[in-house]
ROZAKE-134637 format. One line per 3 residues: number of its first residue (from 0); their letters; for each residue z, y, x of N, C-alpha, C. Coordinates in steps of 0.001 Angstrom, whole numbers. Example, Ala and Ser with C-alpha at 12.3 -4.5 7.8 and 13.67 -1.06 7.14 Angstrom:
<sites>
0	as	7800 -5690 13190 7800 -4500 12300 7800 -3300 13200; 7080 -2250 12850 7140 -1060 13670 7870 30 12900
</sites>
This chain:
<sites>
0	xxx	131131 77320 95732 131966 78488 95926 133404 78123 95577; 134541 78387 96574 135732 78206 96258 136369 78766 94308; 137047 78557 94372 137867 79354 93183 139168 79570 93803
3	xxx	139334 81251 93438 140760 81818 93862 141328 81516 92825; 142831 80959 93295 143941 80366 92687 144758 81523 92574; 145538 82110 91832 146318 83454 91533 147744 82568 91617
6	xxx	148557 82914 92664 150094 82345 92237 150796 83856 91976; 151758 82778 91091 153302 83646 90658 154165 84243 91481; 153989 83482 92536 155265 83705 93545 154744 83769 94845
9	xxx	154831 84708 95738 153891 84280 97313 155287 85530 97985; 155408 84623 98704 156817 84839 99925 156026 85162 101131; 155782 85774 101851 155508 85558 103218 156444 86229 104321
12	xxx	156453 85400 105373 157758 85525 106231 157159 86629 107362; 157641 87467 107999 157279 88700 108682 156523 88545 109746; 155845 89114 110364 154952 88729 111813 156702 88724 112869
15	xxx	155865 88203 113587 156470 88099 115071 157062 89232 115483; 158038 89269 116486 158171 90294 117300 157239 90634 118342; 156931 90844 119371 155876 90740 120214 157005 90340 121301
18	xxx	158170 90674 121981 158840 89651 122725 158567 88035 121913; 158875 87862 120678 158908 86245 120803 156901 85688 120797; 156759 86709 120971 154942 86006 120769 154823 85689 122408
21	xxx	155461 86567 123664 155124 87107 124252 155644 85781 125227; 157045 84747 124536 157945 84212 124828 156931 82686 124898; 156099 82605 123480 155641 81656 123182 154133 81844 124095
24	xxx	153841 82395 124313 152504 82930 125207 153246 82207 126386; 154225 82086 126947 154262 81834 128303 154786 80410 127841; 154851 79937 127155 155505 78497 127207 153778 77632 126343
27	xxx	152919 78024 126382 151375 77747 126123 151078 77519 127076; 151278 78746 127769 150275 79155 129244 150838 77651 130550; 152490 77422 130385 152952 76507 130949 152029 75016 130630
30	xxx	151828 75170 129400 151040 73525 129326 149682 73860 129279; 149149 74750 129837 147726 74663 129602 147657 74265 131264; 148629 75186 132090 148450 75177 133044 149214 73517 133955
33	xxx	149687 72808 133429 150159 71025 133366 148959 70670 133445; 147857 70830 132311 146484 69777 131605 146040 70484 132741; 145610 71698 133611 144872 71751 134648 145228 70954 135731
36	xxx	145914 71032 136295 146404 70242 136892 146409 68424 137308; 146466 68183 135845 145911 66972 136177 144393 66625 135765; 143958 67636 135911 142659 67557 135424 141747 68054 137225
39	xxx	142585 68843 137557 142049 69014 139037 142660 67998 139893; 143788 67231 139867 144124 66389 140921 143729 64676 140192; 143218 64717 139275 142815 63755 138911 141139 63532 139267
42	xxx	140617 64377 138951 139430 64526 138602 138251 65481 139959; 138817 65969 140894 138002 67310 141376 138428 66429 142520; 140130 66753 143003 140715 66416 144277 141492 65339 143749
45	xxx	140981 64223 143203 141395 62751 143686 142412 62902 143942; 143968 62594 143572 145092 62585 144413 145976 61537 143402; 146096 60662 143239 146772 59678 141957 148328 59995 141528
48	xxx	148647 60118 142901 150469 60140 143209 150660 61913 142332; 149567 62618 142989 150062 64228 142230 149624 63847 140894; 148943 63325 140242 148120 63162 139124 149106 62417 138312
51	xxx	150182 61738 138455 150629 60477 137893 151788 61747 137874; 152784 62374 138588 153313 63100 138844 153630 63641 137602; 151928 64371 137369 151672 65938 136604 151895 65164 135330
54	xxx	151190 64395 134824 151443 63291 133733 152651 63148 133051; 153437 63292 133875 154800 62269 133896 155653 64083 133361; 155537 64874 133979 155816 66630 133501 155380 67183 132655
57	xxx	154138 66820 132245 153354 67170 130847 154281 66128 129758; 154175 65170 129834 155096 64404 129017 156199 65006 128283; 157027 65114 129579 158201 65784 129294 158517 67107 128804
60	xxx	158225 68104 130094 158626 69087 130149 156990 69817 128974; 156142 69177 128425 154943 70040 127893 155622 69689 125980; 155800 68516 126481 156739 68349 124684 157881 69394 124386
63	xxx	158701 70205 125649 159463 71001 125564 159069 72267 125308; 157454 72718 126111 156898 74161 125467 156381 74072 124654; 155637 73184 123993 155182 73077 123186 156212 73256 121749
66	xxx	157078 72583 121991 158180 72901 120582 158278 74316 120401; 159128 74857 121745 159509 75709 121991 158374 77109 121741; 157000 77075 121819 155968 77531 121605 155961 78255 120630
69	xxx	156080 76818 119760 155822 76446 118126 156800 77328 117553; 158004 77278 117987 159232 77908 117519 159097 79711 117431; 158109 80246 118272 158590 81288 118728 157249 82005 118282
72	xxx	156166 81115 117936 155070 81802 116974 154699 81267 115788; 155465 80472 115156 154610 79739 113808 155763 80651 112796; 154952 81157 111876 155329 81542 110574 155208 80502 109261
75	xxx	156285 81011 108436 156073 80023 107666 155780 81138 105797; 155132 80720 104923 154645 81593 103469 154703 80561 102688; 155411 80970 101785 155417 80072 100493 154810 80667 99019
78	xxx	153851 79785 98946 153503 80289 97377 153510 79016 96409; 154094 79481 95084 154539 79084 93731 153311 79327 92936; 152599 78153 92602 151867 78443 91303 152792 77641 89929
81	xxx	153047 78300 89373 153586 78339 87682 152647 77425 86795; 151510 78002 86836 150249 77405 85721 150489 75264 86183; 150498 75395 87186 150305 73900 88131 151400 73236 88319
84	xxx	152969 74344 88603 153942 73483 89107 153870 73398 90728; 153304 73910 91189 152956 73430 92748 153739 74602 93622; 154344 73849 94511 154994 74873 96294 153635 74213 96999
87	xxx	153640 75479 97650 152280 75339 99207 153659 76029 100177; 153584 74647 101262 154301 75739 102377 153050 75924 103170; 152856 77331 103807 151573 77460 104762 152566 77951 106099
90	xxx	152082 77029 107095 152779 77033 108390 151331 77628 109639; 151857 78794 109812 150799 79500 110171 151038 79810 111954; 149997 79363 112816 150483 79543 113976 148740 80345 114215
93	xxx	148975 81857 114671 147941 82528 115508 146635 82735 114335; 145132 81917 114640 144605 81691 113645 144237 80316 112701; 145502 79586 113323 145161 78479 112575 146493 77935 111537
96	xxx	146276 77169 109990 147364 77389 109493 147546 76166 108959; 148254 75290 107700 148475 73622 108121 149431 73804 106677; 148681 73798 105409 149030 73414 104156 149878 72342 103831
99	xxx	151442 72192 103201 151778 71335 102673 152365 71460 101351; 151349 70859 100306 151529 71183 98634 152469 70167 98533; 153515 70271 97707 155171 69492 96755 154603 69881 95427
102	xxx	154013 68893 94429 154315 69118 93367 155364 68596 92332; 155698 69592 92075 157196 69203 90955 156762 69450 89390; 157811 68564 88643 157189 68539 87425 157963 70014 86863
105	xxx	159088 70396 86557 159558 71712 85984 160687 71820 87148; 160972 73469 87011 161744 73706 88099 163075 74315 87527; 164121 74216 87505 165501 73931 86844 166479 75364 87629
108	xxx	166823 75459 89086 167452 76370 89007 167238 76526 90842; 167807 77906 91269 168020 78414 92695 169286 78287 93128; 169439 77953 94138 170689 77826 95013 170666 78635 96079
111	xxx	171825 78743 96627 171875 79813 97973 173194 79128 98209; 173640 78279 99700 174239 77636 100259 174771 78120 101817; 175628 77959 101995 176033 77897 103769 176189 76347 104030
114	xxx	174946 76554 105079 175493 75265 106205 176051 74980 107388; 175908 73764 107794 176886 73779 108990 177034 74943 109946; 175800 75193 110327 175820 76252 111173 176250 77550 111358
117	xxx	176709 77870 109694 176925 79227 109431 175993 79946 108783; 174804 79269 108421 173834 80125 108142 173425 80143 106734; 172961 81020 105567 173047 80542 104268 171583 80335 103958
120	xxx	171269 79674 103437 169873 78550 102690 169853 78914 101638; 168753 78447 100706 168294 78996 99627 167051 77679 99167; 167655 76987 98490 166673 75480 97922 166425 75762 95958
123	xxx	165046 75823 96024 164629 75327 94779 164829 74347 94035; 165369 74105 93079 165903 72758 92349 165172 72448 91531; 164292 71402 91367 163733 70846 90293 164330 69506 89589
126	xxx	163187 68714 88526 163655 67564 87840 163879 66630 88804; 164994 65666 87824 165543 64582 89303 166481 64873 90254; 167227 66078 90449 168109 66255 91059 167222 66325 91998
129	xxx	165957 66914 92808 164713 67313 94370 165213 69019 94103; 164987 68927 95492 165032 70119 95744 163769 70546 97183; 163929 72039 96908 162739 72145 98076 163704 73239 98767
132	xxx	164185 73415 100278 164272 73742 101268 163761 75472 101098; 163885 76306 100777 162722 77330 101083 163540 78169 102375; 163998 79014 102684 164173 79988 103764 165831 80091 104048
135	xxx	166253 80373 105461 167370 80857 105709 167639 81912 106252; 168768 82333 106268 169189 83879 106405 170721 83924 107566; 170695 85263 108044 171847 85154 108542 173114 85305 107799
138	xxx	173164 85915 106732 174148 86736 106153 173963 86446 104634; 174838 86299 103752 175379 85717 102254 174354 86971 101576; 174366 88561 101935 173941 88952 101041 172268 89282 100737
141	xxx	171502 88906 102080 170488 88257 102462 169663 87302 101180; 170677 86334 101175 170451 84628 100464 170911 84970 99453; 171617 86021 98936 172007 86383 97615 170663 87210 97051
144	xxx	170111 88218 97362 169347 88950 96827 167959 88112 96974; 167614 87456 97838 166606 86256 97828 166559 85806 96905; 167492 84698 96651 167824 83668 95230 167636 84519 94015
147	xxx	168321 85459 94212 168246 86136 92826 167060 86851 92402; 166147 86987 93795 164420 87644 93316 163861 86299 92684; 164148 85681 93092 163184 83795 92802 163700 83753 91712
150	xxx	165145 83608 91199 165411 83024 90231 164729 84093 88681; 164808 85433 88916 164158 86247 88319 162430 85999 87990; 161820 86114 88786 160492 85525 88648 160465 83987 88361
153	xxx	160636 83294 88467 160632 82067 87831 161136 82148 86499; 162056 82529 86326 163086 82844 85003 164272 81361 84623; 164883 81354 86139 165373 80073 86090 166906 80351 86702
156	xxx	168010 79666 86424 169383 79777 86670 169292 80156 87752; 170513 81016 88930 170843 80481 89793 172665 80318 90156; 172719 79466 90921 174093 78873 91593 174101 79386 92714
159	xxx	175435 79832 92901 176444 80213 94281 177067 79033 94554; 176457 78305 95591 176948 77199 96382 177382 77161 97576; 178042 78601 97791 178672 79056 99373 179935 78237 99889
162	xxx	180953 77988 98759 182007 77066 99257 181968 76299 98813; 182033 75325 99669 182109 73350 99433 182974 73344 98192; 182495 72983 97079 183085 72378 95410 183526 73149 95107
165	xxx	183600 74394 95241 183292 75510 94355 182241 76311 93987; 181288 75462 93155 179727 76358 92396 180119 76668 91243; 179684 77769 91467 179567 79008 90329 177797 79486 90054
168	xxx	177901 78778 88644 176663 79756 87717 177157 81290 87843; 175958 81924 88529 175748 83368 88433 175067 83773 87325; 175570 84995 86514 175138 85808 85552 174349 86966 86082
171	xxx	172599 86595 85811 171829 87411 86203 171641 88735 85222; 172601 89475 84055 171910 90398 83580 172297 91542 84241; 171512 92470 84189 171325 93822 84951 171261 93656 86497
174	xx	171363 93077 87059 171437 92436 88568 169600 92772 88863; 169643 93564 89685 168402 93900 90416 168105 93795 91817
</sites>
């Protein structure tokens, strides 16, 4: 019999819209419908030249829905066990989902960053100067109230790392 693991911290990122499920449904349906293809002109109606063809488009253009797929239905949940030290990212596509445990030895402080893109980040800092990646946002006050739920439940610093060499330790009291 398994044993349920109780974490401290469990994030989970929102369902889908049903346009982007709806988006990723048709960029599936594109490579399912490639593998037929060469599965009927290979295999049923003999044809090498269409078969080598379809091959050669699945390659390409099926590595493109397939990303693109991926992009537009995989969720991502993070849970923190405390007792262990351990991040689980669970990368969840439909009903199937694809565990990757980081264990860190103690975890030191939260950040909330803008990157290139414009967009602000939010990385867990542990020993060693590692950090873990967790979620991005469109908007500063987004990645502000984020950081500052994590850094609260953990009970660990956090830093405003919005402008390049200017970080500022934030003072979490009364801040809700």
């Amino acid at each position: 019999m398994k044993e349920k693991i109780e974490y401290e911290v469990a994030i989970f990122e929102k369902k889908r819209s049903w346009y982007e499920l709806l988006l990723a449904s048709v960029f599936y349906s594109a490579i399912i419908y490639m593998v037929t293809l060469i599965v009927y002109y290979g295999f049923i109606e003999v044809s090498t030249e269409i078969c080598i063809r379809a091959c050669v488009r699945l390659v390409f253009f099926g590595t493109y829905c397939f990303v693109y797929g991926l992009k537009f239905s995989a969720t991502k949940n993070l849970l923190v066990d405390l007792d262990t030290n351990l991040i689980i990212s669970r990368y969840i596509v439909g009903p199937f989902s694809y565990d990757v445990k980081s264990k860190v030895t103690e975890f030191e402080y939260v950040s909330f960053f803008q990157d290139k893109w414009g967009e602000y980040g939010t990385s867990l800092w542990y020993v060693k100067n590692r950090h873990y990646k967790m979620y991005s946002f469109e908007n500063k006050d987004a990645a502000y109230q984020f950081s500052l739920d994590i850094s609260n439940k953990l009970n660990i610093d956090l830093l405003d790392a919005t402008e390049k060499g200017n970080f500022k330790w934030l003072e979490k009291e009364g801040q809700k």
